[in-house]
ROVOVO-985374 format. One record per atom (N, C-alpha, C, CB): residue in three letters; x, z, y. Coordinates in steps of 0.1 Angstrom, whole numbers, padded with zeros to 4 digits, always signed. Atoms other than C-alpha are relative to their C-alpha. Glycine has a CB too. Layout:
BEGIN
alaXZY ...
REM end
This chain:
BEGIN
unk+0008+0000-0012 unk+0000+0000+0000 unk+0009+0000+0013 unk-0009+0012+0000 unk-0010-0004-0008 unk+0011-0004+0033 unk-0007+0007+0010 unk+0009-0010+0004 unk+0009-0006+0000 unk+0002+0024+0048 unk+0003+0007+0019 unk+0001+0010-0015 unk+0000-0007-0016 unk-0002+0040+0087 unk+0000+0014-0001 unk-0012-0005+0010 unk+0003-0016-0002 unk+0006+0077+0094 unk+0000+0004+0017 unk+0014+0010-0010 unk+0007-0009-0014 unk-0011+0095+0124 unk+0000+0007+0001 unk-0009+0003+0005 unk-0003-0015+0002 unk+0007+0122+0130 unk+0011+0000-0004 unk-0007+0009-0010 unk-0014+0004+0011 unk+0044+0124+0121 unk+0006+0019+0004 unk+0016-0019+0009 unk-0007-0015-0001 unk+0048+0166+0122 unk+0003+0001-0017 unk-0012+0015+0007 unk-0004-0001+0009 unk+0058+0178+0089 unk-0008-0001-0010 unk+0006+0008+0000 unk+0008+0006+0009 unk+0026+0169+0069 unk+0005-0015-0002 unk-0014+0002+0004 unk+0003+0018-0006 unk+0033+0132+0084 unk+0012-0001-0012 unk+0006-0006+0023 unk-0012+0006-0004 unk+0070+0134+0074 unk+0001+0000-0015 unk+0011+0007+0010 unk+0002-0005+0016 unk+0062+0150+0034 unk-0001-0010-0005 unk-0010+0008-0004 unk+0006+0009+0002 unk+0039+0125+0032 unk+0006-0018+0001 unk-0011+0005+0009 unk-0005+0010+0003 unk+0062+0096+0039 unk+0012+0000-0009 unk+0002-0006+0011 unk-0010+0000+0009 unk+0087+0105+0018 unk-0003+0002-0012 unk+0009+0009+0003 unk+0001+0004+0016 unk+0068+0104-0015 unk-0008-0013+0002 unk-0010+0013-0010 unk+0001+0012-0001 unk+0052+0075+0001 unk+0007-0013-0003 unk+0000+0001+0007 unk-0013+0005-0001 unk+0083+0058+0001 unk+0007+0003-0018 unk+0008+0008+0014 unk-0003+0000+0018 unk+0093+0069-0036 unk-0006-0005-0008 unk+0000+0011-0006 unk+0010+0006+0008 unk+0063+0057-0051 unk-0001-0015+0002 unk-0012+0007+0003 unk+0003+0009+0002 unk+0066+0025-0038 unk-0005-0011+0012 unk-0006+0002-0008 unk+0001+0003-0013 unk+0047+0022-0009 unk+0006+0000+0013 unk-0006+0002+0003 unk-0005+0005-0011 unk+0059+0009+0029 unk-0012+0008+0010 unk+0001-0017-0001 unk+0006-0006-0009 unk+0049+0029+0059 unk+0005-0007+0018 unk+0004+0017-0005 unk-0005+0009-0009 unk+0053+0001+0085 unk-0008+0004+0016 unk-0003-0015-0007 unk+0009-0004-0011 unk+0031+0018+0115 unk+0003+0015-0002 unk-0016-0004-0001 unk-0001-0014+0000 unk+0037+0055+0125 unk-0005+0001+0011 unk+0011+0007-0001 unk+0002-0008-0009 unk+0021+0071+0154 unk-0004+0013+0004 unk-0005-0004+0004 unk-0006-0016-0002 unk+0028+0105+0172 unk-0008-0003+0016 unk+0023+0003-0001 unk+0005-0001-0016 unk+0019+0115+0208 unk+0008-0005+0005 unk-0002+0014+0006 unk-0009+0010-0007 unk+0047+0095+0217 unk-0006-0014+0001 unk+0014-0001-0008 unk+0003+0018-0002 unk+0031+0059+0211 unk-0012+0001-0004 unk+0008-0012-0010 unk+0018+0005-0001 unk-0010+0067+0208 unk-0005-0001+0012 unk-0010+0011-0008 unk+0009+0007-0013 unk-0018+0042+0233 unk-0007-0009-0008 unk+0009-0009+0013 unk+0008+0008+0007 unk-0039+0012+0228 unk+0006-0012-0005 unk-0009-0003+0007 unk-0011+0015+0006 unk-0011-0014+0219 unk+0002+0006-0012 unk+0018-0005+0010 unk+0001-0004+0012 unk-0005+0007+0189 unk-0010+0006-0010 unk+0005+0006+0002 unk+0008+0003+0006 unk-0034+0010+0178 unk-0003-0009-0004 unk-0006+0004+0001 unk+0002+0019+0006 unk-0041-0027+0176 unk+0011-0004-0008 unk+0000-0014+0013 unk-0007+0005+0011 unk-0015-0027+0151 unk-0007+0003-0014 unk+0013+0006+0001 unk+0009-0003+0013 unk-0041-0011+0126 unk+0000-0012-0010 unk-0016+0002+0005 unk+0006+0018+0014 unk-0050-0048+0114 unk+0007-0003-0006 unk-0003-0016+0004 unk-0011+0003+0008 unk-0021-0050+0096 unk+0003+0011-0009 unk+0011-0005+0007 unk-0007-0014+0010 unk-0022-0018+0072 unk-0010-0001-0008 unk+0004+0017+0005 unk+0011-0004+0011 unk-0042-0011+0042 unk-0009+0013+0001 unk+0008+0002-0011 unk+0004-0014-0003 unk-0049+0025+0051 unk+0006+0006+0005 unk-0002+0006-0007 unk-0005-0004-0016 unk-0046+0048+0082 unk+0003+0020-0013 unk-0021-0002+0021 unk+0000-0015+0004 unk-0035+0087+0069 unk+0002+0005+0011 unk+0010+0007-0010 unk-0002-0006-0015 unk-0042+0109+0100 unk+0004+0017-0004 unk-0016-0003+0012 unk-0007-0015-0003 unk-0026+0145+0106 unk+0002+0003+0012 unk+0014+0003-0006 unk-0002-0001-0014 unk-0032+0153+0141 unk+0001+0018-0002 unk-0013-0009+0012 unk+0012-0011-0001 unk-0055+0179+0156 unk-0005+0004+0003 unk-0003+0006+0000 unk+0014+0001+0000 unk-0083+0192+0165 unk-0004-0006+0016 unk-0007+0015-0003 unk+0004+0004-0009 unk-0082+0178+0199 unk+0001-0019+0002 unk+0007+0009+0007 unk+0000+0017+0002 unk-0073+0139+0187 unk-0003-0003-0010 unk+0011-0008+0002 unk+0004+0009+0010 unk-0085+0138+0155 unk-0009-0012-0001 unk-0004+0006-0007 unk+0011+0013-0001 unk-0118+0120+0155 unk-0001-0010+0012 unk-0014+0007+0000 unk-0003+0012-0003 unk-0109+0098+0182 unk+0007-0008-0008 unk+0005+0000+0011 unk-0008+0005+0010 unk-0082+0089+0159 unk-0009-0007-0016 unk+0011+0015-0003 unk+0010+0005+0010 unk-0108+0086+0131 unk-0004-0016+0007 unk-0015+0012-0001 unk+0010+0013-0007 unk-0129+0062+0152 unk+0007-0016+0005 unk-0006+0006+0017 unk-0009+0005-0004 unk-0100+0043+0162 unk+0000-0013-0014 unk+0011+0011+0003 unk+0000+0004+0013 unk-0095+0035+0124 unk-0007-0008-0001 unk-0001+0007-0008 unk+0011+0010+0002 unk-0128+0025+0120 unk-0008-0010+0003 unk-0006+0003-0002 unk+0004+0014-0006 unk-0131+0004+0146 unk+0010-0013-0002 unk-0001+0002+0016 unk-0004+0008+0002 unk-0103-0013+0132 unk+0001-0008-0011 unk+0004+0002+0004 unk+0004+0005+0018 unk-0119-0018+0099 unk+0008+0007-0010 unk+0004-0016-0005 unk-0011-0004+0006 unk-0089+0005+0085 unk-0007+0010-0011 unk+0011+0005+0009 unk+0001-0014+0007 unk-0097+0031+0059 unk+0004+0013+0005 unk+0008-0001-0011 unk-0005-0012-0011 unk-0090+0064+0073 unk+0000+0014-0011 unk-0013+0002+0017 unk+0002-0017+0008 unk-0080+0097+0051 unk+0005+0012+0014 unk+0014+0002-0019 unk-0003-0009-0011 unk-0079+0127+0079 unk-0004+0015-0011 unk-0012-0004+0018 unk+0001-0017+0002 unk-0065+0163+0071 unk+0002+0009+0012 unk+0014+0005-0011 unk-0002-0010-0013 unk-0065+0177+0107 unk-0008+0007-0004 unk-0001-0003+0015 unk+0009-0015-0003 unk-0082+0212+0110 unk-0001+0001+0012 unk+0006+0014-0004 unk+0002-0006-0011 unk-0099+0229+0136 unk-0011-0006+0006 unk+0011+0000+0008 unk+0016+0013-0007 unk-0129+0200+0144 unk-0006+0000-0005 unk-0002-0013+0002 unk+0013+0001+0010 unk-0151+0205+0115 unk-0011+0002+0010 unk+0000+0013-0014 unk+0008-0003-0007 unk-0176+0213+0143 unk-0006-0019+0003 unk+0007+0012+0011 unk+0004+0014-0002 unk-0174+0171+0149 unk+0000-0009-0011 unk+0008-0006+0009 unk-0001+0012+0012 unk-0172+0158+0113 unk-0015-0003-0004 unk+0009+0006-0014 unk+0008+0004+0003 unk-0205+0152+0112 unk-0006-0015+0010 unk-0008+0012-0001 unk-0001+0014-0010 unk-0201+0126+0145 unk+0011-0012-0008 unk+0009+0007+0019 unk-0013+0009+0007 unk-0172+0111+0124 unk-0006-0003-0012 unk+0017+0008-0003 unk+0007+0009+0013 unk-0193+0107+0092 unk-0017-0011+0004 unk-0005+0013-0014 unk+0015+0007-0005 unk-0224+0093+0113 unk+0009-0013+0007 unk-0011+0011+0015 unk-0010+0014-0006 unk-0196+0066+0132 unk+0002-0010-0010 unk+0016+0004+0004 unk-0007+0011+0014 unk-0184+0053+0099 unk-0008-0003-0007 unk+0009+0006-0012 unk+0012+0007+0002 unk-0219+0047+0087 unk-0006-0008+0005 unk-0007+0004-0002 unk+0009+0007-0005 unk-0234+0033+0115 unk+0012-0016+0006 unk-0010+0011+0013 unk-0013+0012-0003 unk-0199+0008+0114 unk+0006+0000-0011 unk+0013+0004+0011 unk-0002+0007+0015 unk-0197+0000+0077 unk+0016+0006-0003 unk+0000-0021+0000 unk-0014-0004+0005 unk-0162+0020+0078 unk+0006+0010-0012 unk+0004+0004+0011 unk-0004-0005+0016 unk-0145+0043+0047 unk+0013+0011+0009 unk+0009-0018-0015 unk-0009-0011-0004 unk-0134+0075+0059 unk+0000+0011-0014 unk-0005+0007+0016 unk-0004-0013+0010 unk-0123+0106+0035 unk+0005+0014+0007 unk+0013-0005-0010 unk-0007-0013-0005 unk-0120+0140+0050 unk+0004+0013-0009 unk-0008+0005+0011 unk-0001-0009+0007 unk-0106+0170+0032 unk+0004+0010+0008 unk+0007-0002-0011 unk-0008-0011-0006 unk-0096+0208+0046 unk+0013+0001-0009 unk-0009+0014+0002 unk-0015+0000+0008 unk-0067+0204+0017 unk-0003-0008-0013 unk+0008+0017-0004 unk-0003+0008+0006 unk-0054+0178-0004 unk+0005+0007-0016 unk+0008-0007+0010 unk-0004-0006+0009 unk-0039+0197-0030 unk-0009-0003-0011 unk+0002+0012+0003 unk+0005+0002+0010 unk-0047+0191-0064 unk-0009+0015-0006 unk+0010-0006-0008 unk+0001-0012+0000 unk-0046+0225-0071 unk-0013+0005+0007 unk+0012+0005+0005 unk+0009-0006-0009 unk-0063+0240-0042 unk-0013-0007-0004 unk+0005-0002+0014 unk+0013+0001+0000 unk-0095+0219-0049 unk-0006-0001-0014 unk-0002-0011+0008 unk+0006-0005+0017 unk-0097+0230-0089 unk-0004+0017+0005 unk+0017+0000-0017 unk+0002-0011-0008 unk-0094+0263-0068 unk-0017+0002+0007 unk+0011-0003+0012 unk+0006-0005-0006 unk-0120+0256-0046 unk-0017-0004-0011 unk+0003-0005+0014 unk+0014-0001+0009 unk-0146+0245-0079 unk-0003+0014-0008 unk+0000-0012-0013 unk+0000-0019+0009 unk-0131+0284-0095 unk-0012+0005+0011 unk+0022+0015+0003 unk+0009-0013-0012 unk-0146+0300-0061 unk-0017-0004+0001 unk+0007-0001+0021 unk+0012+0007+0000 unk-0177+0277-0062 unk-0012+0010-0009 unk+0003-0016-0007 unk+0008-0007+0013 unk-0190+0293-0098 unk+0004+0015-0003 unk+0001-0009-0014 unk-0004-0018-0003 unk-0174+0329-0087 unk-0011+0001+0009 unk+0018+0004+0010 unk+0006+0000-0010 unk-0192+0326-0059 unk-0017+0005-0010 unk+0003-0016+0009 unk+0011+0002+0006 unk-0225+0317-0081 unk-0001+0016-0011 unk+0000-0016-0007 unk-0003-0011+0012 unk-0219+0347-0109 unk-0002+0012+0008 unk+0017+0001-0008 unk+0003-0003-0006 unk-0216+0368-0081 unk-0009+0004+0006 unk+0003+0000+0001 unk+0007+0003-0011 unk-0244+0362-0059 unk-0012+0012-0001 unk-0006-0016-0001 unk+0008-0011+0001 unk-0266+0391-0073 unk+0008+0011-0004 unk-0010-0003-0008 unk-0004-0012+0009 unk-0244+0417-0079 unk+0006+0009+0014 unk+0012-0004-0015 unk+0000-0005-0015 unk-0245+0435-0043 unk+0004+0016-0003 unk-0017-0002+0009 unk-0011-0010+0003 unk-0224+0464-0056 unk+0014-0003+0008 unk+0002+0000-0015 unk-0010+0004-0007 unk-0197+0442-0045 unk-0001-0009+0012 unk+0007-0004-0009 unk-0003+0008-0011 unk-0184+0426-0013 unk+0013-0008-0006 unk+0003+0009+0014 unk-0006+0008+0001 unk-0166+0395-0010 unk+0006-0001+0017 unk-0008-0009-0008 unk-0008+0003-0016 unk-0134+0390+0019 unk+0007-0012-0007 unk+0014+0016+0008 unk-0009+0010+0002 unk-0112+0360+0022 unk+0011+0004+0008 unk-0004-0014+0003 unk-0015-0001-0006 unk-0073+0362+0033 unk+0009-0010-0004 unk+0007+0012-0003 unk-0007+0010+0000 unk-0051+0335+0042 unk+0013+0003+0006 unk-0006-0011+0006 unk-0008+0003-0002 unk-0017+0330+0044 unk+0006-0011+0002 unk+0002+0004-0003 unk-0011+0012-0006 unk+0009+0307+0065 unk+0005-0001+0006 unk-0001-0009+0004 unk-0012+0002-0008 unk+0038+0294+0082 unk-0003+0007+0015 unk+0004-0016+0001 unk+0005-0008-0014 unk+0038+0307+0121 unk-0001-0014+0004 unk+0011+0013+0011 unk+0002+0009-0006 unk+0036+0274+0132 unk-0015-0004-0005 unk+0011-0009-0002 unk+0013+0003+0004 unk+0001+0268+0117 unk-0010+0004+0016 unk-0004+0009-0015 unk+0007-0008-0017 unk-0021+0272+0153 unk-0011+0002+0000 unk+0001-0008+0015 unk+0018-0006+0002 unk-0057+0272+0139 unk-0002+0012-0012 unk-0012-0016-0007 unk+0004-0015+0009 unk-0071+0308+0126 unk-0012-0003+0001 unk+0004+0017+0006 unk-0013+0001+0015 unk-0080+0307+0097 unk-0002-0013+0002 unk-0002+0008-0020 unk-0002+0012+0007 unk-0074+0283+0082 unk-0011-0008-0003 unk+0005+0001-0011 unk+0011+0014+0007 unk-0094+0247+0068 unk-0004+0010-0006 unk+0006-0015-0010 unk+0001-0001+0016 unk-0091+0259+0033 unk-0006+0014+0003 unk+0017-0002-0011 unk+0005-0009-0001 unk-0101+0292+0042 unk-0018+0000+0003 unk+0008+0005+0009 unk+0015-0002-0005 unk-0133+0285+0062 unk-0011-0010-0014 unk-0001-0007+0020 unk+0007+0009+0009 unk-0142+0254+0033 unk-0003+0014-0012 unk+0012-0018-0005 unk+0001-0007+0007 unk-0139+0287+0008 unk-0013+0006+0004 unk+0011+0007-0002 unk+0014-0006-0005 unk-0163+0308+0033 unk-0012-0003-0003 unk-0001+0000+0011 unk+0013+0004+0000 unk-0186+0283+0033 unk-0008-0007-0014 unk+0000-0009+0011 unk+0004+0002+0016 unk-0189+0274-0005 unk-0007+0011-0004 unk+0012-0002-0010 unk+0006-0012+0006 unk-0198+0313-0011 unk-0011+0000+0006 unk+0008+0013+0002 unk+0008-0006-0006 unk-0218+0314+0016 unk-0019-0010-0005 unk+0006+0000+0017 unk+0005+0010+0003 unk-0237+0281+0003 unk-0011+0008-0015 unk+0014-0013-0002 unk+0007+0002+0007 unk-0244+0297-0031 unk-0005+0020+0000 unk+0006-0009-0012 unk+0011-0013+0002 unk-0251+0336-0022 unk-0004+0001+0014 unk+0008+0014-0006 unk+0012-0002-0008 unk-0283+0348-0006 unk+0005+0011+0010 unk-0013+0003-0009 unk-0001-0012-0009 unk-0267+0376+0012 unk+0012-0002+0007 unk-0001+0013-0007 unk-0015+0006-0006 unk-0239+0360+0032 unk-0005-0014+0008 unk+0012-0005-0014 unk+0000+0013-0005 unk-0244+0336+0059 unk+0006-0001+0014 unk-0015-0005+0001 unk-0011+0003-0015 unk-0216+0334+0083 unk+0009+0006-0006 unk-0004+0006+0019 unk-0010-0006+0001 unk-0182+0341+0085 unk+0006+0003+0012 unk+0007-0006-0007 unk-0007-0006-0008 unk-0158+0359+0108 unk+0014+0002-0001 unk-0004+0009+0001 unk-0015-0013+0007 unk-0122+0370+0113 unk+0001+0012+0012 unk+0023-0010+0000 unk+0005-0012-0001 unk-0133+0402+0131 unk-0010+0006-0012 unk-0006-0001+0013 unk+0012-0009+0007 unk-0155+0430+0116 unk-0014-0010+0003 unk-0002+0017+0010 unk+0010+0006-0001 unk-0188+0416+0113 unk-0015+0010-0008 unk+0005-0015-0007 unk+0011-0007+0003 unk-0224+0426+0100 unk+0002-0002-0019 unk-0017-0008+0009 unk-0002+0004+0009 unk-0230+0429+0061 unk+0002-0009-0007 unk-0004+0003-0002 unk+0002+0012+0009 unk-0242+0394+0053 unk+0013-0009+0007 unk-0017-0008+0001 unk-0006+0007+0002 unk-0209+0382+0069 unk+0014+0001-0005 unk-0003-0005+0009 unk-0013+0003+0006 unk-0175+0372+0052 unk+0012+0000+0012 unk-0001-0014-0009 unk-0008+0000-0010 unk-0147+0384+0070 unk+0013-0006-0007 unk+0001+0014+0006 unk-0018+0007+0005 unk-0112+0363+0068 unk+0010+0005+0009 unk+0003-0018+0002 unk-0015-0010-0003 unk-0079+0379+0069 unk+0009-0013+0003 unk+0007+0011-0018 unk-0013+0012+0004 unk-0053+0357+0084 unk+0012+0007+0003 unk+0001-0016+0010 unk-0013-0005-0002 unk-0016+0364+0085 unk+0006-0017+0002 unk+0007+0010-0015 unk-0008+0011-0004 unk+0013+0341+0097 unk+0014+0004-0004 unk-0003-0003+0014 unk-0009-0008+0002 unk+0042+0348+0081 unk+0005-0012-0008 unk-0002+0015-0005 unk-0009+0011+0004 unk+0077+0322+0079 unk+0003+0003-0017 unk+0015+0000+0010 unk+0002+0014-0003 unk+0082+0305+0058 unk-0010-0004-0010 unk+0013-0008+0000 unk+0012+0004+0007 unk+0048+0304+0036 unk-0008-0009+0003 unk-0006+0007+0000 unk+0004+0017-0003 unk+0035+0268+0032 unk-0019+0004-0004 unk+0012-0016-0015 unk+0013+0000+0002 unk-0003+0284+0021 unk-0004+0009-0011 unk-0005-0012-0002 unk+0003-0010+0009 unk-0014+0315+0003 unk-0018-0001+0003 unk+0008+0017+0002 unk+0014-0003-0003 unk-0055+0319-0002 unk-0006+0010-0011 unk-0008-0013+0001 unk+0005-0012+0010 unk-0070+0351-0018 unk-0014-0001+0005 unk+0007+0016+0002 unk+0014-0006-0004 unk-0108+0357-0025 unk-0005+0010-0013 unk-0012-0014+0003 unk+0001-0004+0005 unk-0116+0388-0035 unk-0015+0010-0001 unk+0011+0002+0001 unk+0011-0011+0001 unk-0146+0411-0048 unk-0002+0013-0003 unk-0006-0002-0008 unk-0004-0010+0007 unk-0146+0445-0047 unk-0010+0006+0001 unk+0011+0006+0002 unk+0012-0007+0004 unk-0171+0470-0056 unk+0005+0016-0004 unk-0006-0008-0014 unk-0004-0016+0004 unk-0167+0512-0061 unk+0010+0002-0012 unk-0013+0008-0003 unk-0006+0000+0016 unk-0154+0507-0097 unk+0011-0011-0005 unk-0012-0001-0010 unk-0009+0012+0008 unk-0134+0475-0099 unk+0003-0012+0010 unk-0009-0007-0014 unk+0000+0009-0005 unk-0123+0443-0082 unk+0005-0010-0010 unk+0005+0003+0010 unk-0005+0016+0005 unk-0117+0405-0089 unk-0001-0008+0010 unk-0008-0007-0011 unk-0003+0009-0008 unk-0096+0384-0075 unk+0006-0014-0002 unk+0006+0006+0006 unk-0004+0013+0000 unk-0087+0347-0072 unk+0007-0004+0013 unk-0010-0008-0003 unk-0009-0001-0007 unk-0054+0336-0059 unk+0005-0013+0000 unk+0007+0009-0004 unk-0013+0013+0000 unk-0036+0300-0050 unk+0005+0003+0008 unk-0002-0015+0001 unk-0008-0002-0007 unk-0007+0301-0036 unk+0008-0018-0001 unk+0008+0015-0005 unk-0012+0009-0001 unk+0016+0267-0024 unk+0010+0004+0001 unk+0000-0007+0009 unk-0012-0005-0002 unk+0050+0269-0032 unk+0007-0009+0014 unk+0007-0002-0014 unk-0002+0014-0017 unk+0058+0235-0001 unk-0013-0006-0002 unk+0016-0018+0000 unk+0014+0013-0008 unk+0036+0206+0013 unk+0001-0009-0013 unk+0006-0012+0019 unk+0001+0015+0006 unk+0045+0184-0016 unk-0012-0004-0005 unk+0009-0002-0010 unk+0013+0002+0005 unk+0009+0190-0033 unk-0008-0005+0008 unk-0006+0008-0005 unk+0011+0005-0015 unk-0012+0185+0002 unk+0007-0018-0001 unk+0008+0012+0021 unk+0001+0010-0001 unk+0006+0153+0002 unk+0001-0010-0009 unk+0005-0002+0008 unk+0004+0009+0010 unk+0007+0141-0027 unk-0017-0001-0007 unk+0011+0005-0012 unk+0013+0002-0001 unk-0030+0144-0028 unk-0010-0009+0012 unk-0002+0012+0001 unk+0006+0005-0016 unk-0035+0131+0011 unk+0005-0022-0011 unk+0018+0009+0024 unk-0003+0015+0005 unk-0017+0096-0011 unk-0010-0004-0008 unk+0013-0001-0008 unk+0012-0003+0011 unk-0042+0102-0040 unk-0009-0009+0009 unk-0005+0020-0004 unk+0013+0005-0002 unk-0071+0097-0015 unk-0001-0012+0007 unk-0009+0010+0006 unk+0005+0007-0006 unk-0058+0074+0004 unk+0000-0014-0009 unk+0006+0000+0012 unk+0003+0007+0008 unk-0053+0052-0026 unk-0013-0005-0006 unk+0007+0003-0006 unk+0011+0000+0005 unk-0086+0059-0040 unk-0008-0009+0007 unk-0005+0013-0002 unk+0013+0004-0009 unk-0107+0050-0006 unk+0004-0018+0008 unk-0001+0015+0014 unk-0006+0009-0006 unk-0082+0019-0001 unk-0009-0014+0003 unk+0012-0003-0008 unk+0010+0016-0001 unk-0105-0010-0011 unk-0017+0007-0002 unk+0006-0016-0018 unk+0011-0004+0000 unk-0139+0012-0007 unk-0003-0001+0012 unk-0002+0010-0005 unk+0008-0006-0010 unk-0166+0018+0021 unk-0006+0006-0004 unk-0006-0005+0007 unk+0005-0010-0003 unk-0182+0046+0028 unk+0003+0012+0005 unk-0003+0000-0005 unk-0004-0014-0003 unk-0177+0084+0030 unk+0001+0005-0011 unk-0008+0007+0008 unk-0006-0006+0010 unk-0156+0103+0005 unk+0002+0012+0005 unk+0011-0006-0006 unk-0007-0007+0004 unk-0143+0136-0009 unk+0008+0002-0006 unk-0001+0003-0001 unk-0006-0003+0006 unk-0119+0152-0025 unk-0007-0001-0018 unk+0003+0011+0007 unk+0009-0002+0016 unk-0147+0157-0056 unk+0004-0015-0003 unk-0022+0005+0001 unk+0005+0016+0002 unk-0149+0118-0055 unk+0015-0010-0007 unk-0005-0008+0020 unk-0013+0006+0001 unk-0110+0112-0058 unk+0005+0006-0016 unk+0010+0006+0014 unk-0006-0004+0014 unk-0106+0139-0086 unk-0010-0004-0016 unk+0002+0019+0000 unk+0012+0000+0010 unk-0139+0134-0105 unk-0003+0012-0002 unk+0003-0007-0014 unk+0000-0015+0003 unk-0146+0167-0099 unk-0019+0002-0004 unk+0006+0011+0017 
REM end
């Protein structure tokens, strides 16, 4: 594939270097140094756009894509609040976007464990459920994607939980723990505890190489598709 990356910080840079081992050519890069509009009209010449911004240029960046017919896989955080303007764009413009809060293979067998934890739980109001994330100090959104996509799976299948927080909060909401601590590439704990016992579920990243060897995964998957994907759609989950 030859493939465009948006974003060249250290997801960008992971991500072209198993790019590049595997085979594929990464002939387009743009950074905040060269997203003008002459570089973007280079779109028409790539197979698929991988974006890593954040939350303040992603979904222009999306739109960008899709106006240039490109495929678009985007792992920025922090804008889930507009991914529903970015999956309503790409429908009403025949385009093939894929968004994930993490790429990881791992992390999203993770996030089907917490899914049917979540469900097993949901009546057993003895116990509370917290989330805590760990990561690098350079990470700048609290918490995390992968954190809040956890929140909102629990909150999806139990009745007594509907919001999250990282303050104190009322019973029905899920408070997340973040820490920032070098040089941890992504720890995520969710745990249940109750007067008599707890259970917990733990992934931890050892580097970035899973995030981007997954971000390759989808963009391969969504290369010659339209529409709107996930992660479920890429693994067969």
């Amino acid at each position: 594939m030859k493939i465009a990356l948006i974003g060249y910080g250290k997801m960008g840079k992971a991500i072209e270097e198993i790019a590049l081992a595997q085979g594929h050519t990464v002939p387009l890069i743009i950074d905040h140094h060269s997203a003008d509009h002459k570089t973007f009209n280079e779109l028409s010449t790539i197979d698929v756009a991988i974006e890593f911004t954040g939350a303040e240029s992603a979904l222009e960046n999306i739109k960008k894509c899709i106006d240039a017919g490109i495929p678009v896989v985007s792992g920025s955080t922090g804008w889930l609040y507009k991914l529903q303007e970015a999956e309503f764009y790409c429908s009403e413009n025949n385009g093939t976007f894929l968004y994930a809060s993490n790429f990881s293979i791992g992390v999203n067998i993770f996030f089907e464990i917490n899914t049917r934890l979540a469900a097993l739980m949901a009546r057993r109001d003895e116990y509370d459920v917290t989330i805590k994330e760990i990561h690098h100090t350079q990470k700048k959104d609290v918490p995390s994607g992968t954190a809040i996509s956890l929140a909102e799976q629990i909150i999806k299948e139990n009745p007594n939980k509907d919001n999250w927080s990282i303050t104190n909060g009322k019973p029905e909401t899920i408070i997340i723990e973040s820490e920032r601590i070098d040089p941890a590439a992504g720890t995520h704990h969710v745990r249940y505890e109750s007067a008599i016992d707890n259970i917990e579920i733990i992934h931890t990243a050892y580097n970035r190489k899973g995030f981007a060897s997954g971000a390759l995964a989808a963009a391969g998957f969504i290369a010659d598709k339209k529409g709107i994907f996930t992660m479920k759609d890429v693994l067969g989950l």
